[in-house]
C-alpha positions in Angstrom: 104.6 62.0 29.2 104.5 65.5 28.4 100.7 67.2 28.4 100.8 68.5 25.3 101.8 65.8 23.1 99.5 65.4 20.0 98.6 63.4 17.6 100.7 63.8 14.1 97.4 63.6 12.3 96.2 67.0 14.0 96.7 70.4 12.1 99.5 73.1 13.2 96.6 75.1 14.5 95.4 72.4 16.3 98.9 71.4 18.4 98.8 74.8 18.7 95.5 75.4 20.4 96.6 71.8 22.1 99.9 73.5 23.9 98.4 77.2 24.5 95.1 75.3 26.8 97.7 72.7 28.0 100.2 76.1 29.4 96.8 77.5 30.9 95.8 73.9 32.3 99.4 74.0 34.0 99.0 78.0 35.6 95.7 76.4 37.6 96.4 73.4 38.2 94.6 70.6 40.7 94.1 72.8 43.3 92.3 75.9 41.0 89.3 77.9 41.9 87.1 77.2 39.2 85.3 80.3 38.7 88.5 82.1 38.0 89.8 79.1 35.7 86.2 79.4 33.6 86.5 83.0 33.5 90.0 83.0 31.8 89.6 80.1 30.1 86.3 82.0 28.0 88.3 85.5 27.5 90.9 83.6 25.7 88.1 82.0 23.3 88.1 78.6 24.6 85.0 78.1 25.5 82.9 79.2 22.6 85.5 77.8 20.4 83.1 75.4 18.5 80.2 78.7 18.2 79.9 80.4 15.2 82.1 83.4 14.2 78.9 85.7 14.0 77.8 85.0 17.6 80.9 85.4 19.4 82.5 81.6 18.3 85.9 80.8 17.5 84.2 79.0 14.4 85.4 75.5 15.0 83.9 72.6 16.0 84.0 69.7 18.2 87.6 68.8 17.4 88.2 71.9 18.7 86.5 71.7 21.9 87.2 68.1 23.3 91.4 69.1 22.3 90.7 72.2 25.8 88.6 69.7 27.5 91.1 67.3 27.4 94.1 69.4 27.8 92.3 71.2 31.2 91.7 67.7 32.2 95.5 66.3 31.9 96.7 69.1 34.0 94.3 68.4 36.5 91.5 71.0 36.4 88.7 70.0 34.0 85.5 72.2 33.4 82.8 69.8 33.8 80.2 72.3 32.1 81.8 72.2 29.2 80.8 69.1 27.8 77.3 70.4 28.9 77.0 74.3 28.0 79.1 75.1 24.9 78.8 71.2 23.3 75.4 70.1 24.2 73.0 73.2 24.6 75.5 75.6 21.9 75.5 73.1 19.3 71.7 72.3 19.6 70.9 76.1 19.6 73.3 76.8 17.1 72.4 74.4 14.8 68.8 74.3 15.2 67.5 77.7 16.9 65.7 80.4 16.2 68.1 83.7 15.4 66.3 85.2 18.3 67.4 82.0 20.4 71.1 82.4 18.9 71.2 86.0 19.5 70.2 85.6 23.2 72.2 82.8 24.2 75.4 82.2 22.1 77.3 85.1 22.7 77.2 84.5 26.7 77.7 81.0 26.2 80.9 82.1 24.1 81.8 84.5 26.7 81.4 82.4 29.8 78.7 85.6 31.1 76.2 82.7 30.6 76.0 78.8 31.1 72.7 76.5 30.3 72.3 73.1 31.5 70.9 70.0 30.0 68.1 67.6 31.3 67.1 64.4 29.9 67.5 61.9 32.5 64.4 60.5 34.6 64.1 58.5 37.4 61.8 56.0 35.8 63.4 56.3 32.4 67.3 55.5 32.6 68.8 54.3 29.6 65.2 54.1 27.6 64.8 57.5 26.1 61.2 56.3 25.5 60.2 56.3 28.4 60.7 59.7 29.2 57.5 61.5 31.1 58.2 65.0 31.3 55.7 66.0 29.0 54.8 69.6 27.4 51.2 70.8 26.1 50.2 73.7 24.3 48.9 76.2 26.4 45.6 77.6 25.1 45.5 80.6 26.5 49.1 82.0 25.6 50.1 80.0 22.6 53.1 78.6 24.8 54.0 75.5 26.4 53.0 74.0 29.6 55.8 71.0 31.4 55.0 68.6 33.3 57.8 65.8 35.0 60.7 65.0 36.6 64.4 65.0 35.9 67.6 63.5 37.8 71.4 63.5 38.2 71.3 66.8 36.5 74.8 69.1 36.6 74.9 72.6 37.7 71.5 73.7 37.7 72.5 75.7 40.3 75.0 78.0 38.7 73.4 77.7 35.0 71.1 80.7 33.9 68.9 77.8 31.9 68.3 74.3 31.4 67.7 72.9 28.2 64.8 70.4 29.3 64.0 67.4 27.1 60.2 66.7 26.9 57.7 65.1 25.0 54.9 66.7 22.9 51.8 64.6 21.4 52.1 64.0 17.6 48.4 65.4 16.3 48.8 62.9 13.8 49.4 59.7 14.9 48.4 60.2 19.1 52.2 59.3 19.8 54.6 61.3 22.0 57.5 62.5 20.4 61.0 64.1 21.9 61.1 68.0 21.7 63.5 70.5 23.4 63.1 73.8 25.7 65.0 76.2 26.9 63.8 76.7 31.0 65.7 79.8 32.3 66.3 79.1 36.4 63.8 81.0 37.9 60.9 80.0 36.2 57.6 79.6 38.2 57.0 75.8 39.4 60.7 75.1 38.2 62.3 73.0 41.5 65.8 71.8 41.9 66.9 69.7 45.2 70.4 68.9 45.4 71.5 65.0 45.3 73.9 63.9 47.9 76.9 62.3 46.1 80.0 60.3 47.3 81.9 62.0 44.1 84.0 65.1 44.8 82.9 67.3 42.0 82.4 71.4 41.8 79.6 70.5 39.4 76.7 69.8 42.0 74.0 67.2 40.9 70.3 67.9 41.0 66.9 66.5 41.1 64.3 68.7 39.0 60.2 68.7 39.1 58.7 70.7 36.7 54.7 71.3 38.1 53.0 73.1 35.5 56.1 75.0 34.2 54.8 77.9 31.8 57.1 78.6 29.2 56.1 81.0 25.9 56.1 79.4 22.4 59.6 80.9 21.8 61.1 78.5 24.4 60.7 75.6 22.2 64.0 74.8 20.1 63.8 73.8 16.5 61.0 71.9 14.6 58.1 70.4 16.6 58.5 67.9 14.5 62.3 67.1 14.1 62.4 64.5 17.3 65.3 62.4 17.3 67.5 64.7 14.6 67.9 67.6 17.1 67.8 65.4 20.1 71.7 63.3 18.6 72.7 66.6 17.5 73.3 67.3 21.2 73.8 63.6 22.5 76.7 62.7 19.7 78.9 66.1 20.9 78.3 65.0 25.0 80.2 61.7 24.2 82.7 63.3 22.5 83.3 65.1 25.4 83.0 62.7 27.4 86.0 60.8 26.0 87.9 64.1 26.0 86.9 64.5 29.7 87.9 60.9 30.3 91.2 60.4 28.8 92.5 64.2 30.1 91.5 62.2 33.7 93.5 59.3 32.6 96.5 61.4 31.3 96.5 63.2 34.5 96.9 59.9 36.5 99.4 58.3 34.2 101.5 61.5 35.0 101.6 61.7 38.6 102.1 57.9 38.4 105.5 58.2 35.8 106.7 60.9 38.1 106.4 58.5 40.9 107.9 55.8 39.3 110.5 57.4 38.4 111.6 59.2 41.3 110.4 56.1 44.3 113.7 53.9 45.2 113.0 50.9 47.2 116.3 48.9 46.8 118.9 49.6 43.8 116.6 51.2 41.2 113.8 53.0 40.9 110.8 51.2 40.6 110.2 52.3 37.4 112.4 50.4 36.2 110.7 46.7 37.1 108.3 45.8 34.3 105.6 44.5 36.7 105.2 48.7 36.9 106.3 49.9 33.9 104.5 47.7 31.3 100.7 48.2 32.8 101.7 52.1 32.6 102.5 51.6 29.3 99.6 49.3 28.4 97.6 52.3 30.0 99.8 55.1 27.9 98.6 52.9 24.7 95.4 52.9 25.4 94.8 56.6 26.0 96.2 56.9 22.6 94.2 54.5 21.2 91.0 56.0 22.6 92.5 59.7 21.6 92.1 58.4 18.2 88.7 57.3 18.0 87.3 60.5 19.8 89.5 62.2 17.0 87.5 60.5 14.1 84.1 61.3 16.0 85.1 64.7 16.4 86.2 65.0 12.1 82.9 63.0 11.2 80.8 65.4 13.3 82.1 68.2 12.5 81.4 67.0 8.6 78.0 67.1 9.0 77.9 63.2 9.4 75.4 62.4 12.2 75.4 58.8 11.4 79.0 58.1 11.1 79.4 60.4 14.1 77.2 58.3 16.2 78.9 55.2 15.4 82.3 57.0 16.5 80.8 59.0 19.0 79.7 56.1 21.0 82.8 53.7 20.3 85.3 56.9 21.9 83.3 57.0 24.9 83.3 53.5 25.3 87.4 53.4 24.8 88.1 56.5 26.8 86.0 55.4 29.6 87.3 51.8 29.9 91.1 53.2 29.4 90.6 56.0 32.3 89.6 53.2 34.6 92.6 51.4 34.3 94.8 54.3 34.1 93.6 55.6 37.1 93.5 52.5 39.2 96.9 51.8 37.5 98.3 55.1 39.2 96.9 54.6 42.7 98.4 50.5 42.5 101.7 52.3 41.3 101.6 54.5 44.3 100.6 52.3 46.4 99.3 53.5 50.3 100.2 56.9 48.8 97.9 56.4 46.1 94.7 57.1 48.7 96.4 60.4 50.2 95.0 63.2 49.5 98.6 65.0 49.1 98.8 62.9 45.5 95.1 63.6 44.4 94.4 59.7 43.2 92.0 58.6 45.4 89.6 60.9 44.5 89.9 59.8 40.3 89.0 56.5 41.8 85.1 57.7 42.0 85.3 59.9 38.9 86.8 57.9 36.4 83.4 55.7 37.0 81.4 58.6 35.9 82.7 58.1 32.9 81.6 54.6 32.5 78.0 55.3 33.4 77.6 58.7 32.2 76.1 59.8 29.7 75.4 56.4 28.3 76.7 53.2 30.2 79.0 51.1 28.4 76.3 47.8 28.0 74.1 50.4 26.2 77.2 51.5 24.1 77.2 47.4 23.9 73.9 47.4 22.1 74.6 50.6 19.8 77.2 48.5 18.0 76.2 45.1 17.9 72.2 46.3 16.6 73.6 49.3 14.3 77.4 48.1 13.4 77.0 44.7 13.5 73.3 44.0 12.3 72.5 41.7 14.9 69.1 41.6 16.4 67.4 43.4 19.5 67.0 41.6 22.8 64.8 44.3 24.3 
């Protein structure tokens, strides 16, 4: 399986974009140095390549971005930032910013020169947006915002010059808290981040924030005050496409190493790629990549449309797909490989973890669950 076969439904330009990231995917490699692989990957326009024209963009969209997401993650080296800085934070800012917020953050996040992080997860919260604490209040005396919470299992904080913090402001009208978003640059007074101590081997550290009594001026707050939910999805629907992307490039990459494998490993007369007890659960694993491929596809062309609710049907249903076909690709390689499926010299054992991010993260798959039967299927809540 070749890393940069595409879809026949895809554009020229798109198999092209698909086979120039794929060649750069293959120069780095599993063992790259990801500050040098970011770097390179923004001067060649990849990861801005959803951003507008006028701030630095390549002018595409989301179709655009999950094809280098995916294609870094097939040949082993995938940006985990991306599905955070250019998809989640670009797309809100670009969509829904002031042109004083798009002028001071889209060009670096075009460039690679900057990278913005997104919090929305609580420990009290999970799943139930709702719930969410962090809270923000007009501060009399400036006219800005004061934040108030606690955030978790937040990606690279550390290295990102802002976080795009999801908070809740108090509708004057009806007394009820509603969703809002604000850009928190690093440094920021009362702004705390304690690193979380995870089993799964990523570049990407996770983080624990507390925001006590965060000051922020009225220009930090993106969009409407009173848009809630709208520019909350506009963010949310592009993370699972990425997610998918970021999934089924894992999966691809495991599938490889395990056809290689298979091919090559000679135990009696044949290699055993030739028994079907291996070579039709690598192909059931092949198909459902594709399969998976597709639906991220149609989120990607539905978003990119300007159709938030189709998109979040599709959206969710990619995620879903790509999440449950990277599991089995990957725990399909490391069977195929057997005891040199856990060494680190063939780079499996480590998916093992990572492929089950993609099951939890952003959404977990029972939520996913939910999504459809409530808004597809028209059956009632049980919560």
């Amino acid at each position: 399986m070749t890393a940069v076969r595409s879809s026949a439904i895809e554009s020229q330009e798109l198999k092209d974009l698909r086979a120039a990231v794929a060649a750069l995917g293959q120069r780095h490699g599993r063992g790259h140095d990801r500050e040098v692989l970011w770097a390179e990957a923004a001067k060649l326009g990849y990861l801005g390549v959803n951003l507008p024209e006028e701030y630095g963009g390549g002018g595409g969209g989301m179709a655009e971005l999950s094809i280098v997401l995916e294609e870094l993650g097939a040949a082993g080296c995938p940006l985990l930032m991306m599905v955070v800085s250019p998809a989640i934070c670009g797309t809100v800012i670009a969509r829904f910013g002031t042109e004083e917020q798009k002028r001071t953050w889209l060009p670096g996040l075009a460039d690679g020169s900057k990278t913005m992080a997104f919090g929305i997860t609580e420990p009290d919260a999970g799943s139930n947006s709702h719930r969410i604490t962090t809270t923000a209040r007009r501060d009399e005396e400036t006219g800005g915002w004061i934040l108030t919470g606690r955030k978790v299992f937040i990606s690279g904080v550390d290295i990102a010059d802002a976080t795009l913090i999801v908070g809740r402001t108090e509708d004057a009208r009806t007394g009820s808290l509603k969703p809002c978003l604000f850009i928190v640059p690093r440094d920021t007074p009362g702004f705390e981040r304690s690193q979380i101590d995870m089993e799964l081997q990523a570049q990407e550290k996770q983080f624990e924030l507390v925001l006590d009594e965060v000051r922020l001026p009225a220009a930090s707050l993106v969009g409407d005050e009173d848009a809630g939910l709208l520019q909350l999805f506009a963010g949310l629907n592009p993370e699972r496409i990425m997610t998918a992307a970021f999934a089924i490039g894992m999966g691809r990459y495991a599938l490889a190493r395990a056809l290689t494998y298979a091919r090559e490993r000679q135990v009696w007369k044949a290699p055993i790629g030739a028994h079907q007890a291996i070579a039709h659960p690598l192909a059931q694993a092949h198909i459902e990549l594709e399969l998976a491929r597709l639906m991220m596809q149609k989120a990607a062309a539905l978003y990119d449309a300007g159709d938030d609710m189709g998109a979040g049907e599709a959206a969710n249903m990619a995620k879903y797909a790509a999440a449950e076909a990277c599991v089995k690709a990957v725990d399909q390689a490391v069977h195929t490989l057997g005891g040199n499926g856990l060494t680190r010299e063939y780079g499996l054992a480590a998916l093992i973890t990572a492929a089950r991010v993609a099951r939890i993260a952003p959404v977990s798959r029972e939520m996913i669950l939910n999504y459809v039967s409530h808004q597809t299927l028209g059956l009632p809540k049980s919560y």
